[in-house]
N, C-alpha and C positions, 0 to 999 in steps of 0.2 A: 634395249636388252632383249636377247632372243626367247620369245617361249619356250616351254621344257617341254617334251614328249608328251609328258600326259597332260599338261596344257592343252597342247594339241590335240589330242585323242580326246579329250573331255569334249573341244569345238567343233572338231569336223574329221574324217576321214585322215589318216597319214600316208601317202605315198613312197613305196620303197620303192629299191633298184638295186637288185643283188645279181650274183653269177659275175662279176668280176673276174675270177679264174680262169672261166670258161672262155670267157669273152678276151681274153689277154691273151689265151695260149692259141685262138684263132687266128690272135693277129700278130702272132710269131713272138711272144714276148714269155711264155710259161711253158714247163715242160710237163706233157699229160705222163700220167704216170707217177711222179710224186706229188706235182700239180704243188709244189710249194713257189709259192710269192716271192722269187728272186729280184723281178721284176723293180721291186720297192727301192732297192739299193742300184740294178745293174743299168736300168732305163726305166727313173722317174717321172720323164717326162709323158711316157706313153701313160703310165698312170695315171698322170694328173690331167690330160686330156682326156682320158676316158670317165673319170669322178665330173669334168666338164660338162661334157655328152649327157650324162645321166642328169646332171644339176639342168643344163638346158630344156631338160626334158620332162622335168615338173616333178625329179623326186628330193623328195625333202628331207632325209639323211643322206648324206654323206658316211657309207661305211668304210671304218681303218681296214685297207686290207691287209689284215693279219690274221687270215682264218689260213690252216695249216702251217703257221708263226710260230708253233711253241718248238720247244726244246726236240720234242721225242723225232718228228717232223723235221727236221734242221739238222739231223745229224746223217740222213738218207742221203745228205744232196753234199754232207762234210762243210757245212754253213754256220754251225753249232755256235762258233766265237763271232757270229753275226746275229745274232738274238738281239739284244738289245735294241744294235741299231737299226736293225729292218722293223720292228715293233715301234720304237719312238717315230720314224720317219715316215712309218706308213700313217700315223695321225696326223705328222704335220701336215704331209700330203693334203691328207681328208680335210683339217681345216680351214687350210690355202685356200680351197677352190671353195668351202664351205661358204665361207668369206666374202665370195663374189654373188652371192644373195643368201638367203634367210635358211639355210639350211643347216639341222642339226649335225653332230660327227659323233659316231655309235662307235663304242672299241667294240672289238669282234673277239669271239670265243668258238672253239666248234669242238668235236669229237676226237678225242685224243689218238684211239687206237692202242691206250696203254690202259686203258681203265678196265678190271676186271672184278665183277660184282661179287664174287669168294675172298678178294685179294687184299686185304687191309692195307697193303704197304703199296698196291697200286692206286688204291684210295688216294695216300695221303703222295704219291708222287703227281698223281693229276691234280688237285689240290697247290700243289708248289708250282707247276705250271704256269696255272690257274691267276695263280698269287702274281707271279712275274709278269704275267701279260696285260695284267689289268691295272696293275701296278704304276707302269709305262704311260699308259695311255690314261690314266688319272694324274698324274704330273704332266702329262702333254695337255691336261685338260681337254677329254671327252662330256659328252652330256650324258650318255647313257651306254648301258651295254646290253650289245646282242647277241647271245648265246644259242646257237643255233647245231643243228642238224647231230643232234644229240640220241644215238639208237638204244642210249638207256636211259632210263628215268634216275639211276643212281648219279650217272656222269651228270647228269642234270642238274641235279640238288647240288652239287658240290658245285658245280658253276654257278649256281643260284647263290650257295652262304657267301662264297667269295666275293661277288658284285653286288650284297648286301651288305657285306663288311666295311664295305667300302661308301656306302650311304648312297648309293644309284638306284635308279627306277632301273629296274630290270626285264628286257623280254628274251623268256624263253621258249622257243623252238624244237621239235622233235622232226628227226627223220622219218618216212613213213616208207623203210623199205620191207618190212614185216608184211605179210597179211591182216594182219589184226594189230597185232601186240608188240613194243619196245622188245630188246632183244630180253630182257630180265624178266620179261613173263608179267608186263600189266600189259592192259587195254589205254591204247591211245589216248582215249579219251578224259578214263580215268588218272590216268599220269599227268594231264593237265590239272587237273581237278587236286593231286596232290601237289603242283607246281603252286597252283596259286595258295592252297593253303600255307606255306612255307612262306608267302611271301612275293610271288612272282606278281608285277604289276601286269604287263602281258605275257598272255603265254599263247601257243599255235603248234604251227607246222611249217617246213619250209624244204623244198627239195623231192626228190624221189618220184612224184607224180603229177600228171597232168592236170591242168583242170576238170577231165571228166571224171575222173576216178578222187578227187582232191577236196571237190565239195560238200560230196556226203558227208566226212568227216567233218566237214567244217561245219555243215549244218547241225549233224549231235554237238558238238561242242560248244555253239553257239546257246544249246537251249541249257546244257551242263556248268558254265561258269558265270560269272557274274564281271569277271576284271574283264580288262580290254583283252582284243583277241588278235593273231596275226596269223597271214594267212599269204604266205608264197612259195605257189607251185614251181614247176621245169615250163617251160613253154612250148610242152612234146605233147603229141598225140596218144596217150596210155587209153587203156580201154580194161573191161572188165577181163579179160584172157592175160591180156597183158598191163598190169597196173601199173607198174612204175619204167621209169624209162632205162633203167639198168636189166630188166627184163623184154624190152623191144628185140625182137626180129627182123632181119630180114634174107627172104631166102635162106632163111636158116640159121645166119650165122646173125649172134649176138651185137647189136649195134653201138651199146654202148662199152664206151665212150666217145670213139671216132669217127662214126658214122651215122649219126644220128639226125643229119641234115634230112631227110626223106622222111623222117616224123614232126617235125616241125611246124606250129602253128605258124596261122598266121599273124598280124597284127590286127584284124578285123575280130580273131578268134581270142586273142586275148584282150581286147578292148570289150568283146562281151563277156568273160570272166569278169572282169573289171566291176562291171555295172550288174551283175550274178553275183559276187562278193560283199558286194555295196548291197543290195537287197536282202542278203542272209543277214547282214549284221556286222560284217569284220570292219574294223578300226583299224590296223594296220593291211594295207593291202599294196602289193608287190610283185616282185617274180626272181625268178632263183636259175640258177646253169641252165645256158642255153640264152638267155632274154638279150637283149640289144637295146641301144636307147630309142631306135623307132618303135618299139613294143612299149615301150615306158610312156612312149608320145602318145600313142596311140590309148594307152589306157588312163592317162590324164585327160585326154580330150574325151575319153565316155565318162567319166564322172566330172565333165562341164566346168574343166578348167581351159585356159588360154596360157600356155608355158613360152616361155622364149622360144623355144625350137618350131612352134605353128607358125610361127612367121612361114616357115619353109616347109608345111603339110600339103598334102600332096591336091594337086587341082588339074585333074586331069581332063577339064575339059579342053584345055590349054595346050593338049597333046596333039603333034601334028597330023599323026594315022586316025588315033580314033575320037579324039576332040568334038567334031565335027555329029560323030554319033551319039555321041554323051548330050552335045547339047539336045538332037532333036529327042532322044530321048525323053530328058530334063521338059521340054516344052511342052510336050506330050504327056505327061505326065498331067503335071499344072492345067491344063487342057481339061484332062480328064475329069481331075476334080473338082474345076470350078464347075463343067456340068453337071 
């Protein structure tokens, strides 16, 4: 029998792997711009290779891709009487591959773009959303749900009663494209702090910022809550002028979302997030639009795991040009220090 998330989170560290979207619509499978998950229904197979990819790669849920899934989303792309079945199918997806080792499958929730914090009747229509998505993917049998990149703390809470209604451990997520504050005027931090009172098992951040701009946040937040915490940044170069990656330049013109290859860590740079994450404190640690499963490899192997995919990590002394230099390098090194 699989352990439950906070099983996990209670024993060691949890490994995510998000940006599905991003990483689809690279590889000719989504379309940027409504960026909805047609994908699920039109070429299943690229999904379930890529939930593969990430599973090889040492993350330990498996997410439904049904983030941009609901209803209000679905009707941009004229998909609306495909609701159900792209919502059911992207869990079976997630559990298929889940299947082929010890990996949890998380229903997915995100930011409606119909929720308006004045609007009682857009309340209770994100709420019905809400209701249907989770719905799906509790008869598909999920372990938990993840509700993520949420730019209010209202949309939040009402993602929150619903996958508590439901008797799930719940993590939730805030987008961090504000300067300071969710779009309804709390403090980041503080908006966690009313997550978990409500009830939120995890709560964090996910999306919007790099890791250098990513962690301060994660460090107040770490010393402000007591539940477990998550914590997945974009895998982009953001900086204090420029904090999130929908704010990146270049040459002027705005890079996101098409162009954003030229801010792009590396996987050496998020493999030291990785082990920067893991020393604040976070319990759930990942990465979000933008990441690849060599990033995922790569930040498994700094928190001192061995995943299926190191079979094939990179050994470049083994390289025919510079091989040769790595090792005397390498020798030289060893040299040094036993002097």
């Amino acid at each position: 029998m699989k352990k439950s998330i906070l099983t996990r989170l209670k024993e060691d560290i949890v490994l995510g792997a998000e940006g599905y979207v991003f990483e689809l619509e690279r590889r000719g499978y989504i379309k940027a711009g409504p960026y909805v998950p047609e994908v699920v229904l039109d070429y299943p197979d690229a999904l379930r290779q890529l939930h593969r990819e990430f599973l090889r790669a040492g993350a330990e849920v498996m997410v439904a891709l049904t983030y941009y899934a609901h209803r209000e989303k679905l009707k941009d792309v004229g998909r609306e009487n495909d609701l159900e079945k792209l919502n059911r199918q992207a869990v079976r997806i997630a559990q298929e591959v889940a299947a082929e080792g010890e990996a949890l499958v998380a229903g997915n929730i995100c930011n409606t773009w119909a929720y308006e914090p004045d609007n009682p009747q857009s309340a209770r229509s994100v709420e019905r959303m809400y209701q249907e998505q989770i719905g799906w993917a509790v008869d598909e049998g999920i372990d938990f749900v993840i509700s993520e990149t949420n730019d209010y703390l209202g949309e939040a809470l009402i993602a929150l009663k619903v996958v508590k209604g439901f008797n799930l451990p719940a993590m939730v997520t805030l987008a961090t494209v504000q300067p300071e504050k969710t779009r309804d005027g709390l403090d980041y931090v503080e908006a966690c702090k009313i997550l978990e009172a409500n009830g939120a098992d995890i709560v964090g951040f996910n999306c919007d910022r790099g890791p250098a701009t990513f962690l301060p946040l994660i460090k107040k937040l770490r010393k402000s809550v007591n539940c477990f915490i998550a914590a997945q940044p974009v895998p982009y170069r953001t900086t204090r002028k420029y904090p999130t990656f929908e704010s990146l330049k270049r040459e002027g013109v705005r890079a996101f979302p098409l162009a954003l290859e030229a801010f792009l860590l590396t996987r050496f740079e998020m493999a030291d997030y990785a082990r920067q994450a893991r020393d604040v404190g976070v319990n759930y640690i990942g990465s979000c639009c933008g990441t690849g499963p060599h990033i995922t490899r790569a930040m498994a192997e700094a928190l001192g795991r061995e995943v299926p995919a190191s079979q094939y990590s990179p050994h470049m002394s083994l390289h025919p040009m510079i091989g040769k230099e790595i090792k005397k390098a390498n020798q030289q090194f060893i040299k040094d220090w036993k002097d």
